[in-house]
C-alpha positions as CSV (number, residue, x, y, z in Angstrom):
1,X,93.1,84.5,138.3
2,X,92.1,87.0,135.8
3,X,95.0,89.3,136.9
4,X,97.7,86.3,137.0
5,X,96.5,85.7,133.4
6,X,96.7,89.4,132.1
7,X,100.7,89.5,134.3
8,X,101.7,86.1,132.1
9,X,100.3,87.5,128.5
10,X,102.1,91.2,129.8
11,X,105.5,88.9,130.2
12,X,105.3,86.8,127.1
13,X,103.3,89.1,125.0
14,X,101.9,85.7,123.5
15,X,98.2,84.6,124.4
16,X,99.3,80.7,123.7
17,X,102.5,80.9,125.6
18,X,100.7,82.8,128.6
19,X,98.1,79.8,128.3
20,X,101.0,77.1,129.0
21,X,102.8,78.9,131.9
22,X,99.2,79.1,133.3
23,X,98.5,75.4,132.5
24,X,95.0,76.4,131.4
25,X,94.0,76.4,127.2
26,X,94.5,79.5,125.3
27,X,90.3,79.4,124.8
28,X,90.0,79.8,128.5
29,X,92.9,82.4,129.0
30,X,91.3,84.5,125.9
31,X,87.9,84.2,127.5
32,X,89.1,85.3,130.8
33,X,91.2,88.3,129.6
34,X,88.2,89.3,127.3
35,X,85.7,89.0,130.8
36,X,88.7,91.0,133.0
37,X,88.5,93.7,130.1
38,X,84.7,94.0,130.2
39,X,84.5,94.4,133.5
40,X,87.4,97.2,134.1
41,X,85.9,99.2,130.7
42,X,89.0,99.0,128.8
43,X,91.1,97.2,126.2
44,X,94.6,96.2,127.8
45,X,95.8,94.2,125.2
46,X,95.8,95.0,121.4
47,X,96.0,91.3,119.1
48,X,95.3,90.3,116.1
49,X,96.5,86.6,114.1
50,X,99.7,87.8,114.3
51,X,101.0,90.0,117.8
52,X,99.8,91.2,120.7
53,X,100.2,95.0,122.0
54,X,99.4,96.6,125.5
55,X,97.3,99.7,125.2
56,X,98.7,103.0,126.8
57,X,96.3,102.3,129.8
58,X,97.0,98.7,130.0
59,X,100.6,99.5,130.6
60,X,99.3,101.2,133.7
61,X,96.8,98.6,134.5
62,X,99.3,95.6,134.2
63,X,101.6,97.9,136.6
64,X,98.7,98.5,139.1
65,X,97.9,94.9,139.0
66,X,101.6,93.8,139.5
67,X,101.5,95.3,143.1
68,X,97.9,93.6,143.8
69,X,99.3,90.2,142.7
70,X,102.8,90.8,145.6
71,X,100.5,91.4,148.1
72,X,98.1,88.7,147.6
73,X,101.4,86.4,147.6
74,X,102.6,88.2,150.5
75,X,99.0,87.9,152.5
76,X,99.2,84.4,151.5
77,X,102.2,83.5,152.9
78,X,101.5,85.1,156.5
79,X,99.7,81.5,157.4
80,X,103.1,80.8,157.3
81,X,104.4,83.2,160.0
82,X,104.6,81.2,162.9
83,X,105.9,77.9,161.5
84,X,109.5,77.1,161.9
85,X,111.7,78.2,159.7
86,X,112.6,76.8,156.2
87,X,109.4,74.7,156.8
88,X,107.5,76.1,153.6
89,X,108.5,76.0,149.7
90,X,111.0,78.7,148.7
91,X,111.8,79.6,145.5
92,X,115.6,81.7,145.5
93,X,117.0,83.2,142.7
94,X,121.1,82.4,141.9
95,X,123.5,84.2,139.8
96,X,125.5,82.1,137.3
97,X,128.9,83.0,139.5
98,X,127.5,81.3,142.5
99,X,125.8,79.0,142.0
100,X,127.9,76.0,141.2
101,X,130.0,76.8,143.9
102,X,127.1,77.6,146.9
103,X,125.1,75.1,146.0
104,X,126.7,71.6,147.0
105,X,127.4,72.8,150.1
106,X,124.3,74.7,150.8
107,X,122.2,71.3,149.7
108,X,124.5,69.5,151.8
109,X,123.7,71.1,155.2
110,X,119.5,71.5,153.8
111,X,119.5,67.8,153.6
112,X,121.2,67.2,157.1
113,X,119.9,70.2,159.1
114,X,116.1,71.3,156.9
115,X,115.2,67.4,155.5
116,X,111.7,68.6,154.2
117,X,112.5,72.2,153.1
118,X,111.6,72.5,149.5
119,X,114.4,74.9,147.4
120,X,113.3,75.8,143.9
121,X,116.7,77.1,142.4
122,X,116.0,79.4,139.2
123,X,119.6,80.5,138.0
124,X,119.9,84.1,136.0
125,X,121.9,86.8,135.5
126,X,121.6,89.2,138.8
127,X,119.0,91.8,136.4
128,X,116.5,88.7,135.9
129,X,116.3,87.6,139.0
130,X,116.3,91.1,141.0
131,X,113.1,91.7,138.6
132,X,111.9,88.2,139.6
133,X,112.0,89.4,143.2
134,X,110.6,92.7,142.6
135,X,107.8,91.2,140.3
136,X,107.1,88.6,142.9
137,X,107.6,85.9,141.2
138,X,110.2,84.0,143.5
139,X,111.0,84.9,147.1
140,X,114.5,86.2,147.3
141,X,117.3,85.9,145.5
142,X,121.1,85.7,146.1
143,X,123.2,87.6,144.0
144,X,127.0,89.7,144.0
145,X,127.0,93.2,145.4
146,X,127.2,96.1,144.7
147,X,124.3,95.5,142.0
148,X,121.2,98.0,142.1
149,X,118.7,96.6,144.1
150,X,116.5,99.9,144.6
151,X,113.3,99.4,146.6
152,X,114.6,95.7,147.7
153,X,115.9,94.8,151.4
154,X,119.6,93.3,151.0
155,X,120.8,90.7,153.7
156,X,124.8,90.3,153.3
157,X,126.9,87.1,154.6
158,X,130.0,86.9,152.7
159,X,132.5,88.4,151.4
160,X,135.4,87.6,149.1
161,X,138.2,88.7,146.9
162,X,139.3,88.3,143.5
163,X,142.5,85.9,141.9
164,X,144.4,85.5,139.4
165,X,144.7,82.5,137.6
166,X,147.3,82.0,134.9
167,X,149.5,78.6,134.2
168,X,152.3,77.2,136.6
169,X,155.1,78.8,134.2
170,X,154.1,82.0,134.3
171,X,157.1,84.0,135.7
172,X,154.6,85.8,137.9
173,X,152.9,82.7,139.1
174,X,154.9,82.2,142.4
175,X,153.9,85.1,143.8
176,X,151.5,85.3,146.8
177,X,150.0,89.1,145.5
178,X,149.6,90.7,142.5
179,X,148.5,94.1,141.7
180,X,146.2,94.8,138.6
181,X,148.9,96.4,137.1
182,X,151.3,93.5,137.0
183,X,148.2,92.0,135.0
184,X,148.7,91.7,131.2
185,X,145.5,93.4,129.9
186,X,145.9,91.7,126.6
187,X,145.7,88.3,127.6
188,X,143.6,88.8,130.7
189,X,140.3,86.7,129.4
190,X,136.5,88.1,131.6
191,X,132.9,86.9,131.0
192,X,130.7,88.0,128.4
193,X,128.6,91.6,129.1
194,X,125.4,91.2,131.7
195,X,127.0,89.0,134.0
196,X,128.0,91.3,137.3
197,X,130.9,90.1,137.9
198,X,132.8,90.9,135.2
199,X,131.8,94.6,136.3
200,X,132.9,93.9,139.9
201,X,136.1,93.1,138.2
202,X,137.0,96.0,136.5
203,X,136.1,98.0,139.2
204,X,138.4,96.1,141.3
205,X,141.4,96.4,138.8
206,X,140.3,100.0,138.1
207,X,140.0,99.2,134.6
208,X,137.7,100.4,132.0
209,X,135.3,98.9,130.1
210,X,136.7,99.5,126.5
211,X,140.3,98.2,128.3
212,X,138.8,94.7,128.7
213,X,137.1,94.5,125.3
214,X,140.1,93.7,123.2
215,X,140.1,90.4,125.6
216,X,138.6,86.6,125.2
217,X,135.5,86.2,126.7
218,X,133.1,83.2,127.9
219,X,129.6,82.7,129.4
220,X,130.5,80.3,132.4
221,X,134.1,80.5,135.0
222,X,134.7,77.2,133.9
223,X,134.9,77.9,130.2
224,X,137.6,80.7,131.1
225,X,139.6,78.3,133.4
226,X,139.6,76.0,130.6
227,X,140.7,78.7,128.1
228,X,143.6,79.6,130.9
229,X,144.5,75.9,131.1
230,X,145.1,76.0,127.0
231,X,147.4,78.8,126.9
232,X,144.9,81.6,126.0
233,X,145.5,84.0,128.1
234,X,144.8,84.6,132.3
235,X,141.2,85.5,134.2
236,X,140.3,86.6,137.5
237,X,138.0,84.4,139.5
238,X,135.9,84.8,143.3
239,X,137.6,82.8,145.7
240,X,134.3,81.0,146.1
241,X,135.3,78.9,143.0
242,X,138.9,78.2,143.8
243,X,138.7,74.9,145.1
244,X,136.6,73.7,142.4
245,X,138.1,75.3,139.3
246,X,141.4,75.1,140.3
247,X,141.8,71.6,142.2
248,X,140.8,69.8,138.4
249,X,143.9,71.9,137.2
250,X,147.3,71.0,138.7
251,X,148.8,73.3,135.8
252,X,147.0,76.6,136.8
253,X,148.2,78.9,139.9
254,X,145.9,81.5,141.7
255,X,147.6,84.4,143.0
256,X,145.5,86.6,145.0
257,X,144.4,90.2,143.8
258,X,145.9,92.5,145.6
259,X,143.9,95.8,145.2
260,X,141.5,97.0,148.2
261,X,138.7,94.7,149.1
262,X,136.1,92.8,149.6
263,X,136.2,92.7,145.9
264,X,132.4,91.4,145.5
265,X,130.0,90.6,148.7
266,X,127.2,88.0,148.6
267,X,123.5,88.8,150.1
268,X,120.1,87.7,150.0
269,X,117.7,90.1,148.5
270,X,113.9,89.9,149.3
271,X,110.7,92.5,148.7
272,X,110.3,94.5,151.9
273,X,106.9,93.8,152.6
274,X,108.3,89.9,152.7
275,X,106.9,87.8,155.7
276,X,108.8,85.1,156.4
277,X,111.5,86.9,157.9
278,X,112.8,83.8,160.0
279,X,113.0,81.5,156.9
280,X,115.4,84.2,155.1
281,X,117.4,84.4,158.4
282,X,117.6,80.9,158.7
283,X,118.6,80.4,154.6
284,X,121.5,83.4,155.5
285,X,123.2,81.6,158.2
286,X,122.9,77.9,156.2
287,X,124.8,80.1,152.8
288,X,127.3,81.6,155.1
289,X,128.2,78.1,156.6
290,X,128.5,76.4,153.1
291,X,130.8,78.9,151.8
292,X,133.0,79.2,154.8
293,X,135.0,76.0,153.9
294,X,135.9,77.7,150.6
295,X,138.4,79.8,152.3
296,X,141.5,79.0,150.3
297,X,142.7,79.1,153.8
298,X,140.5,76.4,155.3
């Protein structure tokens, strides 16, 4: 308990917002961090009225303490080993770019197949939730390779490629290919910095950072389809989220990318030392089997 509550003031380098993710008073969190102190012979926290500072060996307390706290989790869930898969809680990770377009599907065949399996869905950008995993604090995550993921085991099941969407009149719009450099880099719109796939992007159309900068840019897929749909400019999308981006749109075209793929692949990522093996399997093969209809040949 006492480590859990040093981990949360660590995280939110707050005592009273540590107290609320705990769900205990700040009195009782301050009493406990005080009594963990005491008992280890050091200060790891620094606070006055105002801030809170981790002390040189708390940093390498709290770091000490993070790997305690994953394998208690990870003991704890071996009383899970031999039940059937998908049969305890899981809480999964999902990147902004797939998760609108997984996770219909996905409930879909959880409701039908996995009745009482209990998904907790946190959505982040892939460096939160790869943390999350590493830090223990969820169980996996699903996320767009290539994307570091050092130290992490990495459980592929799809893989895609990139289009083009610009509006019906576009002179270039009829055709079934398109090579990056048929793209107008001026008008061609990407998501804001942090979110992967922007990166998986310009590595796919062998373009630069600095090239893309001059360029709209948006938080969600949606946004940019909208801005496409108004005349702004073009984008580049997963083929995940044609059918739902593009079937709201009867004005837009998608033209395939062609430069040498798979442009992005999807995987699971989990901590090595994770135990329910069978659930992940299980999780892989239900993601796989959602996204397969979203073949823009299917």
């Amino acid at each position: 308990k006492q480590l859990n509550y040093a981990r949360a003031v660590g995280r939110t380098m707050q005592f009273k917002k540590a107290a609320e993710e705990c769900n205990v008073s700040p009195s009782a969190l301050t009493t406990a961090i005080n009594e963990l102190e005491s008992q280890i012979g050091m200060k790891v926290f620094e606070r006055d009225t105002k801030k809170v500072l981790i002390t040189p060996a708390g940093e390498e307390f709290l770091a000490q303490a993070e790997k305690i706290l994953i394998q208690v989790e990870d003991l704890q869930a071996m009383g899970s080993l031999n039940d059937a898969p998908l049969s305890a809680p899981m809480s999964v990770g999902f990147i902004p770019t797939i998760a609108p377009f997984l996770l219909p599907n996905l409930l879909k065949k959880i409701n039908t197949k996995h009745p009482n399996f209990d998904l907790r869905v946190i959505e982040e950008q892939s460096h939160v939730v790869v943390d999350k995993v590493r830090r223990g604090e969820i169980d996996a995550a699903i996320l767009a390779l290539p994307y570091p993921c050092d130290g992490l085991l990495t459980f592929e099941f799809w893989e895609e490629d990139f289009y083009w969407i610009t509006q019906k009149d576009n002179e270039l719009a009829g055709l079934k290919e398109i090579r990056s450099k048929n793209v107008d880099e001026s008008k061609l719109m990407l998501l804001k910095e942090g979110h992967c796939l922007k990166d998986h992007i310009l590595d796919a159309c062998h373009l630069s950072a600095w090239q893309a900068e001059h360029g709209f840019s948006a938080t969600s897929l949606n946004t940019l389809v909208q801005m496409v749909a108004g005349g702004l400019g073009s984008t580049l999308v997963p083929e995940m989220a044609l059918e739902q981006l593009i079937k709201q749109n009867p004005d837009l075209a998608a033209v395939h990318l062609n430069e040498p793929g798979p442009h992005r692949s999807i995987a699971l990522i989990i901590r090595p030392n994770y135990p329910r093996i069978s659930s992940i399997e299980a999780l892989k093969t239900l993601c796989r089997d959602a996204l397969e209809p979203l073949r823009p040949s299917a």
